[in-house]
N, C-alpha and C positions, 0 to 999 in steps of 0.2 A: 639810623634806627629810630634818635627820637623824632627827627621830624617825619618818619613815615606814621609812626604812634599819633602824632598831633594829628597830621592829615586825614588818620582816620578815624580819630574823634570827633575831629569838624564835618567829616561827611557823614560823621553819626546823626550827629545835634542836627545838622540843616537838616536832612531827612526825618529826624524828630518832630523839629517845627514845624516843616511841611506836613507832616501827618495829621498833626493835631488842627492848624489850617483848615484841612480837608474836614474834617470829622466835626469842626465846630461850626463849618461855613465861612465865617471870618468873610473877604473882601471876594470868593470867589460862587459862581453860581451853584444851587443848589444841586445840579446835577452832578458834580463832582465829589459830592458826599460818598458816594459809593464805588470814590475812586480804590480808597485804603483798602477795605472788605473784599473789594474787586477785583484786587493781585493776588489772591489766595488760589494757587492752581487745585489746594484742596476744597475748595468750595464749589471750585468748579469741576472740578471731578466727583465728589460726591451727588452734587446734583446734578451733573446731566447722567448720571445714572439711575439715579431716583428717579428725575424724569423723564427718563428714556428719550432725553434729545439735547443738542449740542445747542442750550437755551440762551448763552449769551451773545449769539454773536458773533461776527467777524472784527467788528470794531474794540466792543470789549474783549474779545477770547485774545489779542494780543497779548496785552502787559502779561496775564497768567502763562501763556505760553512762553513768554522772555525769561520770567522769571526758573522756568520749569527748565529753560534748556540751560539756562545760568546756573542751576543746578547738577544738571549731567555736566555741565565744565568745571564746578569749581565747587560742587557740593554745596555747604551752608553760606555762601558769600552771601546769599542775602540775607540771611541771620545774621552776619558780622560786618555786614555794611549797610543796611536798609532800613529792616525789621525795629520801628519803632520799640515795640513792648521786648526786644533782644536789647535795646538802647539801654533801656529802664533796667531790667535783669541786670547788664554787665555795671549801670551804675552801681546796684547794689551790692554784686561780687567784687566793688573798688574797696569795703568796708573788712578785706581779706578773713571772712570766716571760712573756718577750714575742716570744721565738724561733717560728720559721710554717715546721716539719722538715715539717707535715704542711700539705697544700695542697688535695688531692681530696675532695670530701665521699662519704661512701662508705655512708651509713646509706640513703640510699635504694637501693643498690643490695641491703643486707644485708635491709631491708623487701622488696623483691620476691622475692630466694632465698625466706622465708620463706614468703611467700604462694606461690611456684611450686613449694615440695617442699608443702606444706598439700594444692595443686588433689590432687596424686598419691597426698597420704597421707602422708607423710612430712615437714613440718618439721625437718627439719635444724639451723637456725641458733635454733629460736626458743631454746633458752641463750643467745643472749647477750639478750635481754629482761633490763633495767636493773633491777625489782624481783625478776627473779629470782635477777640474778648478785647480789644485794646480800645474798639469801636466805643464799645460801652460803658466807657469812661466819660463820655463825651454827654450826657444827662446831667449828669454832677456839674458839670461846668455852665451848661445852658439854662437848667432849672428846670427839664422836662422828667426828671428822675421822680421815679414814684417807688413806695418802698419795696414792692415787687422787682422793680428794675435795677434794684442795689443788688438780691442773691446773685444773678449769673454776674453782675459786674463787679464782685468781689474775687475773680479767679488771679485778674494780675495783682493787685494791693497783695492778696496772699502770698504768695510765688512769687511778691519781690519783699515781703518780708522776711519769707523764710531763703530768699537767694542771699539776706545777709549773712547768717550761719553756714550756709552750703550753696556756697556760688554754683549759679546756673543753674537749680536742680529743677527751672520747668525746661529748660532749652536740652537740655540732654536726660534727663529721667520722665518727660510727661509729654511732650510736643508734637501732635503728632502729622506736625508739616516741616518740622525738621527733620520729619522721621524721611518724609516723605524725600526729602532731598537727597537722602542719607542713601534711600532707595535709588532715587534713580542717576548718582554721584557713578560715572564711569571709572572705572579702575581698573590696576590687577585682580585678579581672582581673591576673593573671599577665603582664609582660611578655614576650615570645616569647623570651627566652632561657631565663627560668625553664622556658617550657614546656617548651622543646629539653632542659631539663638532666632535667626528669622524664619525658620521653619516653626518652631514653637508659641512665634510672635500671631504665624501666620492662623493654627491651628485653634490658639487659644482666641485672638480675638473673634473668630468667625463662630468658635463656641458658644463665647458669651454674647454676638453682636445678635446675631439672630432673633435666640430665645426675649434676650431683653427690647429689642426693636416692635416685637410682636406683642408682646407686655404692654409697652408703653401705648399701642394703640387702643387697649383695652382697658387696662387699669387707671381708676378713678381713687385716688386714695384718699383723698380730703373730699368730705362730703359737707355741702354748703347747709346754712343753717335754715332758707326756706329755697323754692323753686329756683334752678340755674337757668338762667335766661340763653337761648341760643349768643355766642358774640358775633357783635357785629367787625366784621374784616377790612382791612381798607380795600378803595375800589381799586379791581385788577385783582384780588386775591380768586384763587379757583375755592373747592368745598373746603370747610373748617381743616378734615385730618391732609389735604395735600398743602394746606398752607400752614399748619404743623410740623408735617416734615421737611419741606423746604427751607421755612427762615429758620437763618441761622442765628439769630437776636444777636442784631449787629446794632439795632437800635436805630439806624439811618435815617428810616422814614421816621423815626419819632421826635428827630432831633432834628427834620427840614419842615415838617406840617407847622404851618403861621397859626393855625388856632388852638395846637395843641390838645385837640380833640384825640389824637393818636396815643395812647397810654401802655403801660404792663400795670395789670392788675394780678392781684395777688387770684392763686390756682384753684379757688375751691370750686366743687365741681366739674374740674377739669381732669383728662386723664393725663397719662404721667406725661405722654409725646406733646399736649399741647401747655406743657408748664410755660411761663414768662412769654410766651409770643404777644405781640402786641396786637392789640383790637382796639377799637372805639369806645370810646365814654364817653355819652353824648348828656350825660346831667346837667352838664354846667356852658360847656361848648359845642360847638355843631361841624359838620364837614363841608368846608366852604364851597359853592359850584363851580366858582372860577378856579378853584385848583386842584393838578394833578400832579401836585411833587411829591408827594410817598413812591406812585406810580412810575417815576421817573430815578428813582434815586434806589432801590433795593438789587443789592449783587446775585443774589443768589436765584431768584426766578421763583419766588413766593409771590412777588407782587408784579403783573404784568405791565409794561407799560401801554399806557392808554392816552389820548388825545385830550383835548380839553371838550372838544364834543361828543368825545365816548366815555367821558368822564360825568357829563351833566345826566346821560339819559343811561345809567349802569342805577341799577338798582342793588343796592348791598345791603336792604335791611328793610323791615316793616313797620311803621308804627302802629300801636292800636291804643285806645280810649278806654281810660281804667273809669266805668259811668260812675263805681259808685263814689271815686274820689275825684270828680267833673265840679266845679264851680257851675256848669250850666246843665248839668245833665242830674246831678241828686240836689243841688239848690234851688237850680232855677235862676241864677245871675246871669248878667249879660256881661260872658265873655267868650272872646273869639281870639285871645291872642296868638292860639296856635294856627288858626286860618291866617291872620297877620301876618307870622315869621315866616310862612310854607313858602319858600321859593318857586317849589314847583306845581302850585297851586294844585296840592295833592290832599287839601281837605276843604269840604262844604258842609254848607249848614243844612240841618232839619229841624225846623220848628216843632217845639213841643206846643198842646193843645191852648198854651198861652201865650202864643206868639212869641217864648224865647229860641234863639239859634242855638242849637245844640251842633258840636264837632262833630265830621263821619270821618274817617280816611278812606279812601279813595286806594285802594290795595295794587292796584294795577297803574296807574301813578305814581305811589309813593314812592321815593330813592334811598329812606332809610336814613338821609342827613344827620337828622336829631333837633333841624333847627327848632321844630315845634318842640320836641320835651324842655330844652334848654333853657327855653323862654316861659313856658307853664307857670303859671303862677301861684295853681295848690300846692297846699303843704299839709291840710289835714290827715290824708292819708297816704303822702308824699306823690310824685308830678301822677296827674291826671293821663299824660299819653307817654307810654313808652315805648321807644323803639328796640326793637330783635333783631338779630341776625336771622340770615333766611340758608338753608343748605346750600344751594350754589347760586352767584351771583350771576343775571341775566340785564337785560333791557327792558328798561320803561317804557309805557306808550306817554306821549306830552298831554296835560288837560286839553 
């Protein structure tokens, strides 16, 4: 008995450290970032309902389908032999609290929200999916954490604080992909309470999932302190509210983009469905041309994947030319560093009546990179060109 205990401790940790491997990048390609995220058969049940198609794949629909049928045989073995953030919990359940604060089991009721905002299109809850809330740990350690991207990534630190007191109480009171196993775990027949308790799981979650999934696409509850600028999406993303409800803020592509132009900013302005999703922030950094790793690395079918030459010529954004904060447009200097940095020679000069080059952007050109704001060199009434998000992302024509 204790060497079966050892043995499956040690198949814990290795699948631990492999996780966190994955999720950091570490020695292996960046495509495998969204390896972890990408065995959630709730992620992928939730969205190919949302959007209405079987989005991962043959290659990826695998591992979630192993996992899925590993479940009809053996119920939670992958919670009890795989499940990194399961790892973490039973660590903390070693510290034997034995306190019962929590009573309600509540992960099937979180399982049915998700599949009732999915029917509409919108998942709402699927964040808290355990391989992706565990994703999101993975900022902290790289340095791409922005203070936005610490709320949703404080669900396991809490749930394994409080799994000191009352071991396991996200894996059997909150989970709702253990729920999920729970469900489709083959056995004898259900005694009629269990059924009563999944019938009410069923009822209530589709009660609440609904109403609130509808909500969250309309409700703006923080309202920003001047104009909310459209965000700009990484490239592959479809319109703002489908790539809302699709990511699951696994944080993947935020933690594989080299220039760390990919961020989570804090929600003002935003409604409630598009809280923490990540978008561009091009003030400081820009969207490189030669790469399509966001594009290549997201589980869930928010972000398409694209080519590296459907990647150069995908327009995700617009810049425009704030004149009255222009070094050459309300001064009259000569500067052109945004024609400079424009990779896609997406802006020209017009001479003002003194023969200085004033910046145009070129709208049907432009890719939305950011390299021009990035590089901007006013500060008086901060950068002179900013780039927006545009409502759905198409193709450039080349200068």
């Amino acid at each position: 008995m204790k060497h079966h205990k050892l043995f499956h401790w040690i198949v814990r940790l290795v699948c631990l450290v492999g996780a966190v491997v994955l999720a950091l990048g570490g020695p292996v390609p960046s495509l495998l970032a969204r390896v972890l995220p990408g065995l959630s058969p709730l992620l992928v049940l939730a969205h190919s309902l949302a959007g209405r198609s079987w989005y991962v794949g043959l290659f990826w629909g695998l591992p979630p389908l192993a996992v899925l049928l590993a479940a009809v045989w053996k119920g939670r073995i992958f919670c009890r032999w795989v499940c990194p953030a399961g790892t973490l919990f039973a660590t903390a359940a070693a510290c034997k609290g034995r306190k019962r604060f929590m009573k309600v089991r509540l992960g099937g009721v979180v399982f049915w929200m998700i599949v009732a905002g999915a029917i509409i299109g919108f998942p709402l809850w699927i964040s808290m999916d355990p391989l992706s809330s565990f994703n999101r740990l993975t900022p902290l350690f790289r340095g791409t954490y922005a203070a936005a991207s610490l709320i949703p990534g404080l669900i396991v630190p809490i749930f394994l604080l409080l799994g000191v007191f009352q071991p396991f109480i996200w894996c059997f009171h909150f989970c709702p992909l253990g729920y999920l196993f729970d469900l489709c775990h083959f056995k004898a027949p259900k005694p009629v309470w269990k059924r009563d308790e999944t019938r009410r799981h069923i009822v209530l979650g589709l009660a609440l999932g609904v109403p609130l999934a509808l909500a969250a696409k309309k409700l703006a509850p923080l309202a920003p302190s001047g104009p909310a600028l459209k965000p700009i999406l990484p490239p592959g993303a479809a319109d703002p509210q489908s790539f809302a409800s699709l990511c699951s803020r696994c944080y993947a592509c935020v933690n594989v983009c080299p220039t760390r132009v990919i961020k989570v900013k804090m929600p003002l302005g935003k409604r409630l469905g598009q809280f923490f999703h990540p978008e561009l922030d091009t003030e400081r950094t820009y969207c490189e041309e030669h790469c399509n790793q966001c594009s290549q690395v997201c589980p869930a079918g928010a972000i398409r994947p694209l080519t590296l030459d459907q990647k150069r010529s995908r327009q995700i954004g617009r810049a425009n030319v704030i004149k009255k904060a222009c070094l050459a447009w309300e001064d009259g200097e000569h500067c052109m560093v945004c024609q400079e940095f424009c990779p896609y020679f997406a802006i020209e000069a017009s001479e003002s009546p003194a023969g200085i080059p004033r910046p145009v952007v070129k709208p049907e050109v432009c890719r939305g990179c950011g390299a021009c704001q990035s590089e901007c060199p006013a500060v008086r009434m901060g950068k002179a060109i900013i780039v927006e998000g545009i409502e759905k992302q198409g193709q450039a024509i080349d200068a």
